[in-house]
C-alpha positions in Angstrom: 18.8 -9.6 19.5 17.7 -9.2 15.7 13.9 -9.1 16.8 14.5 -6.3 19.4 16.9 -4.3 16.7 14.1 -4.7 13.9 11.5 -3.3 16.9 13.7 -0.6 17.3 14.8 0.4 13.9 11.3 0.2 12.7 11.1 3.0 10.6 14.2 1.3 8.1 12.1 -1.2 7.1 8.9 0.3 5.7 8.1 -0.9 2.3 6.9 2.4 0.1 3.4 2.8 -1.5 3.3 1.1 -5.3 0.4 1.6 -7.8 -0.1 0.0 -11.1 -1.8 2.6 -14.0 -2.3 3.1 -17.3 -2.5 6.2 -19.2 -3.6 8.8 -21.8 -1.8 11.9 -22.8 -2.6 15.3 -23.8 0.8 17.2 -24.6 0.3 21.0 -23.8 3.5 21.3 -27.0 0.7 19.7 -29.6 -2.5 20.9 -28.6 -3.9 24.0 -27.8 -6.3 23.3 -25.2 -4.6 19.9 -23.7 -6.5 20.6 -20.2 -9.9 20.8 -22.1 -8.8 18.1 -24.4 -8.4 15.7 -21.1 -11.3 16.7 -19.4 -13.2 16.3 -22.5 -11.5 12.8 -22.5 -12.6 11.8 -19.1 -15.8 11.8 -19.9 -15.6 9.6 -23.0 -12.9 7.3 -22.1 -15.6 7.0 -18.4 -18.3 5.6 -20.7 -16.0 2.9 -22.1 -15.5 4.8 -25.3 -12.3 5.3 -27.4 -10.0 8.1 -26.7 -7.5 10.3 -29.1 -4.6 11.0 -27.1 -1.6 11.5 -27.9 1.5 9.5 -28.1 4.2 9.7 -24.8 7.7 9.5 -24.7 8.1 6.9 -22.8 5.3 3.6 -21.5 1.7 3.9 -21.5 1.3 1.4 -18.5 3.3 1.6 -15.2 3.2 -1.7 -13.0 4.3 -1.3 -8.9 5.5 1.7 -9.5 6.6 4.4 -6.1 6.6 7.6 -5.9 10.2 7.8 -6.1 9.8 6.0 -9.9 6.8 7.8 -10.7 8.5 10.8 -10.2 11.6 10.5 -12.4 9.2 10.0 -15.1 6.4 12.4 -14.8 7.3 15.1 -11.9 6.8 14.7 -8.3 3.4 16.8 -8.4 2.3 13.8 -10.8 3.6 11.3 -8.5 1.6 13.0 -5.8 -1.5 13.4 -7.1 -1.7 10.0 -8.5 -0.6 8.1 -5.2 -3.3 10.2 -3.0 -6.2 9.0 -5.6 -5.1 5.6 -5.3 -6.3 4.7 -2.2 -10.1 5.9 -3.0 -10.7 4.1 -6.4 -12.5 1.1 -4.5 -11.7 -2.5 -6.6 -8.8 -2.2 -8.1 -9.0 -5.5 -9.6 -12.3 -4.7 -11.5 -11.6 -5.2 -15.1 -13.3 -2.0 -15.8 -10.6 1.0 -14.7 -11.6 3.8 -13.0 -10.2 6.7 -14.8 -9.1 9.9 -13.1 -7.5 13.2 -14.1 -6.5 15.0 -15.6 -3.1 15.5 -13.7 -0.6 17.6 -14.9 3.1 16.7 -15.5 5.8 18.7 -17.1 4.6 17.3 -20.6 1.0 18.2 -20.4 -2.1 16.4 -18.9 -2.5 13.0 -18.3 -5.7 10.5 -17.5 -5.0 7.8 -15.2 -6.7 4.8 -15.0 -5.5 2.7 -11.6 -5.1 -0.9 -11.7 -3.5 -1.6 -8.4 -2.4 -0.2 -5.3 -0.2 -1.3 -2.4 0.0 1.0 0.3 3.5 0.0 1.9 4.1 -0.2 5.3 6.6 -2.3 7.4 8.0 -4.9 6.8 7.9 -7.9 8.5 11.4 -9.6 10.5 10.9 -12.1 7.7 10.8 -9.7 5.0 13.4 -8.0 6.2 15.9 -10.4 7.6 18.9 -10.0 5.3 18.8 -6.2 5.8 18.4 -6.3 9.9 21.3 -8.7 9.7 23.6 -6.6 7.4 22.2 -3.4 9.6 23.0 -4.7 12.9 26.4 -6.3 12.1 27.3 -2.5 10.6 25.7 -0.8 13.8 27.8 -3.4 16.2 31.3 -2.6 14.6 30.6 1.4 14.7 29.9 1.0 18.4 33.2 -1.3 18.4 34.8 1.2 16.8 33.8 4.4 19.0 34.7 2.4 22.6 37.6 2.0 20.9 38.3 5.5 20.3 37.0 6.4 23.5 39.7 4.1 25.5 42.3 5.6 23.2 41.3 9.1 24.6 41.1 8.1 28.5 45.2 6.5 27.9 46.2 10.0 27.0 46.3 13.6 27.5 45.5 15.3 24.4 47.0 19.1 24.2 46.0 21.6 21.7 48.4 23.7 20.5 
């Protein structure tokens, strides 16, 4: 019964796209020209060489992070762009990061370098299990519930008045 619920629920138990990145800011509040700056950026910080950027509020690397996560932080635009370039950076595991940008969040430009990506999708019955079992007891008793409710409305006449 749990197999054919997890078959027919499928689309509860989908594990999200994560990606691991690191970072460089350009704040559009300290610079003048923070696009150019980060453009300017790419280029170096593509040939291995040092960057200036500037410092951000909060982390400079992000590990398994989804788009829900990646969004609280940098804006859902951010979260967006980063998540569809993901896919197309070849080895992710190559010790050398690609970096790509600049992206724009709400505090200015960003160069991403991504480190690893995990593009979701469902989960197994295995990985699962505990939430099928919690999901089908829940759907079982609501179905109790409702026959329940629908006997108690065949044993009477219900008048509006």
């Amino acid at each position: 019964d749990l197999a054919a619920y997890h078959e027919a629920h499928a689309s509860r138990y989908v594990r999200p796209a994560k990606v691991t990145f690191t970072h460089h800011f350009f704040s559009t509040n300290r610079r003048e020209s923070a696009f150019q700056d980060a453009q300017a950026a790419l280029i170096q910080v593509s040939a291995g060489q040092d960057v200036a950027s500037d410092s951000f509020i909060q982390h400079r690397d992000y590990v398994d992070r989804t788009h829900r996560q990646i969004s609280e932080v940098f804006g859902s635009d951010f979260a967006d762009q980063v998540l569809q370039a993901a896919p197309g950076q070849g080895d992710l595991d190559d010790p050398r990061p690609s970096w790509v940008g600049p992206f724009q969040s709400s505090y200015g430009y960003h160069l991403v370098a991504l480190q690893g990506f995990d593009p979701g999708g469902r989960e197994t019955f295995d990985e699962a299990y505990d939430r099928i079992v919690i999901d089908y007891e829940t759907d079982l008793k609501s179905k109790a519930k409702d026959q329940f409710f629908e006997t108690l409305l065949t044993e009477y006449d219900v008048v509006r008045e």
